[in-house]
N, C-alpha and C positions, 0 to 999 in steps of 0.2 A: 542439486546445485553443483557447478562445477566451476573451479579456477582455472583459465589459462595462464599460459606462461608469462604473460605478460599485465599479468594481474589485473584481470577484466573475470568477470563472472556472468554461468549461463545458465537457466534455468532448463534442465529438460525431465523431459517426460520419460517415465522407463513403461515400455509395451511390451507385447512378446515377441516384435518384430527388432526388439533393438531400444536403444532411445533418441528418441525425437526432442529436438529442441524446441523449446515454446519461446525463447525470442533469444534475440542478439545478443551478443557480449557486452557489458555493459560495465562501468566504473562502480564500485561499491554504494555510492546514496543513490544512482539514477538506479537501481538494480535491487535495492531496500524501497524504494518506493514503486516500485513495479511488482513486487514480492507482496504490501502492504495493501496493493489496488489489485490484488487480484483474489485474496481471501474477500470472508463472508467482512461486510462491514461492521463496526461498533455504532449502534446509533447511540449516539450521548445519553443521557440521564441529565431528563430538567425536572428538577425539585418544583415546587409552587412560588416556594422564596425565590430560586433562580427567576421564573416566568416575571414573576411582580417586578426584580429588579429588571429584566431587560426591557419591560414595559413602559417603567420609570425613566429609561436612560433615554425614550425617543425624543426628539424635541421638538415642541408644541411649537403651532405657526400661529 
């Protein structure tokens, strides 16, 4: 990760040929969710009780 002068941040890659940027300058949240979408994902944790309520919340026709 690297800050510009202008307070944009850049994600790059360090190789042996140097480092390569893997995207554009970005403002700190567009650059935190770019950061967060590019690791391995969290898949949630649904309990039974979780399932049963979202079950209950659909609403019957």
């Amino acid at each position: 990760m690297v800050m510009t002068g202008d307070s944009l941040f850049v994600l790059r890659e360090r190789t042996e040929g140097g480092d390569k940027d893997v995207a554009e300058a970005l403002p700190l949240d567009d650059f935190v969710r770019l950061v967060n979408a590019t690791g391995p994902q969290v898949v949630p944790r649904v309990t039974k009780n979780d399932a049963a309520f979202a079950k209950q919340l659909v609403r019957k026709t």
